[in-house]
N, C-alpha and C positions, 0 to 999 in steps of 0.2 A: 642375538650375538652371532658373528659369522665368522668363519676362518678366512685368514687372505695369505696365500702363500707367496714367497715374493724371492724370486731365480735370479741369479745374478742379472742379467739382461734386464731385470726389471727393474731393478735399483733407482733411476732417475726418474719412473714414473710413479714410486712409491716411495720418494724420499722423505714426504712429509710424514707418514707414519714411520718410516726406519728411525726419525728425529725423535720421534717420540720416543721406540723402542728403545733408543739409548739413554733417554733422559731418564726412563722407567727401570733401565737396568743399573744407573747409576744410585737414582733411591734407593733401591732392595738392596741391592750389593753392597754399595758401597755404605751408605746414611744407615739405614736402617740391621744389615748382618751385618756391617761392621768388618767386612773381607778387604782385603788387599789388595784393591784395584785402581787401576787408573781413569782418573775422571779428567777431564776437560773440558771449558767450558760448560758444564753442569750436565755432560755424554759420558758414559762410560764404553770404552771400545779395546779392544787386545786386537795382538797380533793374528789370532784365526778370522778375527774377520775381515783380513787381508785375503782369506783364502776363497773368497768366493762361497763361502758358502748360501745354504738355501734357509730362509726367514719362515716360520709361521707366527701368525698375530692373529689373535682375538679380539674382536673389533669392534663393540657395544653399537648399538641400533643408531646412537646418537654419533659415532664416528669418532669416539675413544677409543685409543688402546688399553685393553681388559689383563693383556698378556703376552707373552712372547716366549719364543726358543730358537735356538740356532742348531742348524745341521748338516753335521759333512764329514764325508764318507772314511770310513774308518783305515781304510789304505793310503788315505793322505795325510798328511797333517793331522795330529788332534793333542786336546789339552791331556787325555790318557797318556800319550807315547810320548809329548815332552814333555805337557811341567808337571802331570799325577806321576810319572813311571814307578816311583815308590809305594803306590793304594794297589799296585798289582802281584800277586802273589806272586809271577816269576820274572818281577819286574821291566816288560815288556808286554806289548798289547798283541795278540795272537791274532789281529786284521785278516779279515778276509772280505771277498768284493760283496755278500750280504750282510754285515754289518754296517752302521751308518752309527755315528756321534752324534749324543744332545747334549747339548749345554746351554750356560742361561737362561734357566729355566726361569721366568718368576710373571706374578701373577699381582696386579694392583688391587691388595682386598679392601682400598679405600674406596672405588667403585660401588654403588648400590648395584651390581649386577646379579643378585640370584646366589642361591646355596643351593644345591640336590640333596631333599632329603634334610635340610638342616643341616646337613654333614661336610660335604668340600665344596668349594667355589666354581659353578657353573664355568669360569675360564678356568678353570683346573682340569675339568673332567673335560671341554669342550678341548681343549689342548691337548690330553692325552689320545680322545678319539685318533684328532687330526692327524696326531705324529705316529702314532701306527698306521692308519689307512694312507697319511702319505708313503709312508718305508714300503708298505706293502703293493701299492701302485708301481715304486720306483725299481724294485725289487730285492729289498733287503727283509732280511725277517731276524737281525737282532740290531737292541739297540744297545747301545754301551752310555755309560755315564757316569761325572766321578760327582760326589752329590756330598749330603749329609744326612747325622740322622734322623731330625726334622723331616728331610724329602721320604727318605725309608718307610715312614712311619705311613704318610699320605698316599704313597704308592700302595702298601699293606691295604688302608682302607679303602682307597678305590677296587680293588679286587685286584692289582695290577703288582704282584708281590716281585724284588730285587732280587737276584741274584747275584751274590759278593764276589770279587774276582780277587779279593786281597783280604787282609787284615786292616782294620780302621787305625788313621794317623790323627793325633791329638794335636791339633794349634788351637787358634783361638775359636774356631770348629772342632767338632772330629767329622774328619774326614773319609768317605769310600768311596771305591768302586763299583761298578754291577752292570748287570746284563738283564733285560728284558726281554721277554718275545716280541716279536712283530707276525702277529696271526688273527685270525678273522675269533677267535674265543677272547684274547685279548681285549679285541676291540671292544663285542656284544658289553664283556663286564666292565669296560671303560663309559661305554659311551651312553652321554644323558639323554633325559628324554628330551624332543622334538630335532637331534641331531640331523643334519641334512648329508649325504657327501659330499669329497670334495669332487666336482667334476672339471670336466676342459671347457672353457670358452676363448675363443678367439685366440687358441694358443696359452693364454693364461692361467693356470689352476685357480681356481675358486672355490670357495665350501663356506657352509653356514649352518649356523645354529638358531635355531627358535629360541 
């Protein structure tokens, strides 16, 4: 399994996996947790990803998407500062330029790809590596994110424990916010074994997992 990280710039050379990512975000979200999203034609897409932001995917040997997240920078736009502002304790998002947004988180556990451990999905933990060592290359060192407490729970077990920024909202989720580090301890207890970095080629970041 590898990470492919994918820049706004890159978008038309990697549009056949971005198709995927939305097909795959529209299952989880929308089919399967049952959220309040907008699907078309069988994609699931909002308005942040109008904002340009930067893609990582997990991408099975075989040339499936295992997983995906979106991220972008916590001074611009984010689902936090417009449609969470209520999961925050002083009802706005305290951004600063090392901060960065994740969201859409989600992971195809129909995939035979691997467990660590028996315990979380190999694109779970190969996801979290990436999205630390990415922040930490680009140079943020917290992430924020408004989640559930399903995710809570996953984060706890991977060693990679939430930081609440609010009090939980009850819909047909309940809902939070929270704070991560993005630091090189983070990573070590994230990251599975045969993880590779992500490096530069040809100008495009690239990273992989065994």
């Amino acid at each position: 399994m590898r990470i492919l990280t994918i820049r706004p710039h890159h978008y038309r050379r990697h549009r056949s996996f971005l198709k995927q990512m939305h097909h795959l975000r529209a299952a989880v979200f929308g089919e399967r947790l049952e959220w309040n999203v907008s699907i078309t034609a069988g994609e699931e897409r909002d308005q942040f990803d109008g904002y340009e932001p930067n893609y990582l995917l997990a991408i099975t040997q075989s040339g499936l998407l295992a997983g995906c997240v979106r991220l972008l920078p916590a001074c611009g736009p984010t689902m936090l500062g417009q449609t969470f502002p209520h999961l925050l304790e002083t009802g706005s998002l305290a951004a600063h330029p090392g901060m960065v947004e994740s969201s859409r988180f989600c992971v195809d556990t129909s995939l035979i790809s691997g467990r660590e451990g028996a315990q979380l999905h190999l694109a779970t933990l190969t996801l979290f590596a990436g999205i630390i060592e990415w922040s930490i290359a680009n140079g943020y060192n917290e992430i924020v994110t408004a989640t559930d407490l399903r995710f809570e729970r996953i984060l706890k077990r991977a060693g990679w424990p939430m930081r609440r920024l609010g009090e939980a909202a009850i819909g047909n989720t309940v809902a939070i916010a929270g704070s991560l580090p993005a630091d090189r301890v983070s990573f070590e207890r994230v990251c599975p074994q045969g993880y590779r970095s992500i490096t530069q080629l040809n100008g495009a970041p690239i990273g992989s997992a065994a």
